[in-house]
C-alpha positions in Angstrom: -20.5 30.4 13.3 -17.0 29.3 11.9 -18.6 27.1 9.7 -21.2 30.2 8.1 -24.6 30.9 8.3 -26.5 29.3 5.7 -29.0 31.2 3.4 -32.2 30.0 6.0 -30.7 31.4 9.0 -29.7 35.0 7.7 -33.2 34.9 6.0 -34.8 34.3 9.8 -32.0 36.8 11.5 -32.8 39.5 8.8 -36.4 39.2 7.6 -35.1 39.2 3.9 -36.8 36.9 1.4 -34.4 34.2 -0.2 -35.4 35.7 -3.6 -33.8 38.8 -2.7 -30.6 37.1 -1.2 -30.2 35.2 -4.1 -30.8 38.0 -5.9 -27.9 40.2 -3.9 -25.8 37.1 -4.9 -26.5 37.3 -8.3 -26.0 41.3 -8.8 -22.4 40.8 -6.5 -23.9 43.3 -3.7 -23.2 40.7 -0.7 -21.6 37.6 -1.9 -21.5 34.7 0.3 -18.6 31.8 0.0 -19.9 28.7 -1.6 -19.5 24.7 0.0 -20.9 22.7 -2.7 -24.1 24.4 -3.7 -24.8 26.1 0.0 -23.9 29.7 0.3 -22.5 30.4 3.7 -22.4 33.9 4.9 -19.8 34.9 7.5 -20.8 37.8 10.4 -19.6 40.4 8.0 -22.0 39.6 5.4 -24.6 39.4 7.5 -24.2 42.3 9.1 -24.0 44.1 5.5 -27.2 42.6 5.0 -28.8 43.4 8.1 -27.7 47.2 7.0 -28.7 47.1 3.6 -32.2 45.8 4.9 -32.4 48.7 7.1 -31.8 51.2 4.3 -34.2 49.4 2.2 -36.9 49.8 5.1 -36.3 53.5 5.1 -36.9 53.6 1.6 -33.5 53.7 -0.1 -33.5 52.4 -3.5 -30.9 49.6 -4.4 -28.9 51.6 -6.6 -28.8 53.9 -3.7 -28.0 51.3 -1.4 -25.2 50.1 -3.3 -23.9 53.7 -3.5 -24.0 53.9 0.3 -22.1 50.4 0.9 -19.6 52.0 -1.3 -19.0 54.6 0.2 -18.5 53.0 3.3 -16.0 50.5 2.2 -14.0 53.6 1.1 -15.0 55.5 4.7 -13.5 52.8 6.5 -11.0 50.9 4.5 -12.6 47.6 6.1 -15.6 45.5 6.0 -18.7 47.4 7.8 -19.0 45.1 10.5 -15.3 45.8 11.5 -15.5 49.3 11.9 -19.3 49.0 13.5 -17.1 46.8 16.1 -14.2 48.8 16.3 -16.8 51.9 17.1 -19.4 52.3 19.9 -21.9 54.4 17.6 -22.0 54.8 13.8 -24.3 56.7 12.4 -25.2 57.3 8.6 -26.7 60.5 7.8 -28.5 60.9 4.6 -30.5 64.2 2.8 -30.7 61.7 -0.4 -27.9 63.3 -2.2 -25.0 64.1 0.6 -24.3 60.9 2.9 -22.4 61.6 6.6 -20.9 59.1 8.3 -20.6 60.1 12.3 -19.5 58.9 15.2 -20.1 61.4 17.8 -23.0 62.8 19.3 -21.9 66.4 18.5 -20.9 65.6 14.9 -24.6 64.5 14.6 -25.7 67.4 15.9 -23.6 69.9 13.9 -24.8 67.9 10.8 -28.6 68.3 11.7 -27.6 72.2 12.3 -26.4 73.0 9.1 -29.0 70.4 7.2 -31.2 72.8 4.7 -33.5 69.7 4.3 -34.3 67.0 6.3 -32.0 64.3 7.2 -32.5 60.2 7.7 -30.4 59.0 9.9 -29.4 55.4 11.0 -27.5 54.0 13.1 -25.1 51.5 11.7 -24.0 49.8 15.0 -27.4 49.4 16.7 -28.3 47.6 13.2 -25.4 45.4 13.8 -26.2 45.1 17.4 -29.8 43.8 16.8 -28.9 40.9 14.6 -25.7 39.5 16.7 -28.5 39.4 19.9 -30.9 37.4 17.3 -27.9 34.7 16.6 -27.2 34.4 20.4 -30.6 34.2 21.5 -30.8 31.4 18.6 -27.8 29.8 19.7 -29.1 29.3 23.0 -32.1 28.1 22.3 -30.1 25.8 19.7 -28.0 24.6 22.7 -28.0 20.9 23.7 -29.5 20.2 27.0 -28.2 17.8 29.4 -29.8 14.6 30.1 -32.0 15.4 33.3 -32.7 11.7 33.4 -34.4 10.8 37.1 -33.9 14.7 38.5 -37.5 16.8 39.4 -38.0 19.8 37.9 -37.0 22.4 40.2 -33.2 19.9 40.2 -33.0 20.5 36.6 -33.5 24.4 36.8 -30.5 24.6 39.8 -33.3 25.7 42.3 -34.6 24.6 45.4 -37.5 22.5 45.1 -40.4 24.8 46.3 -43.4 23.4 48.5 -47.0 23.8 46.7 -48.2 27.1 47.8 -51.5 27.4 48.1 -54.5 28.6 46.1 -54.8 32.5 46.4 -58.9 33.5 46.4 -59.5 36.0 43.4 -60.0 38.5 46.5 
């Protein structure tokens, strides 16, 4: 990934359309580095992404959105996926006007307490999470495979070879 993900693969690791990435682009909300006419995005971007996807599947308008992502650049003083790393759970709290950013398991709960409406809340990390297990699962199926030239099947796996067992009646 040192080279960027290109606009295809964060499409296919974050369900987004590439009209709306483009669109981000445009409006400076996640802004990739350019080679040439390819936008790469680095893991930060794509974990902003992957966030402001989740807040747009609960609902969250994009001015909204960009309010949030805001507020959590000034929360953290780093990029989201940083502090996500840096910190086992983050969770944003919203009642649509007030956002709480928490950490804890009891912070969330003395949140919810004192809510006088009801609260969304998401969880910033698992968000993260989710989409770095979508680029290693793609990276290993992206992985070259060895030449298996003249071995049998069960040689290629690292396994025994097995005898054929036989037929089992439907009994």
């Amino acid at each position: 990934m040192d080279s960027g993900l290109t606009s295809g693969q964060v499409v296919e690791f974050t369900g987004i359309t590439p009209r709306q990435l483009q669109w981000w682009d445009e409006r400076g909300i996640v802004v990739p580095r350019r080679q040439g006419h390819r936008r790469l995005y680095s893991p930060e971007d794509l974990a902003e992404i992957a966030v402001i996807c989740e807040l747009r599947r609960r609902g969250f308008s994009l001015q909204r959105v960009r309010r949030v992502m805001r507020f959590l650049q000034r929360e953290f003083g780093k990029r989201l996926y940083h502090a996500a790393r840096a910190n086992a759970r983050i969770h944003l709290l919203t009642d649509g006007t007030s956002i709480f950013i928490k950490d804890s398991p009891n912070s969330i709960i003395d949140v919810l307490k004192n809510a006088r409406q009801p609260l969304l809340a998401v969880c910033l990390s698992d968000t993260i999470q989710r989409v770095e297990a979508k680029i290693r699962i793609s990276n290993k199926l992206e992985a070259p495979v060895k030449s298996t030239k003249g071995k049998t099947a069960a040689a290629r796996a690292g396994q025994p070879r097995n005898r054929a067992l036989p037929h089992a009646s439907g009994q």
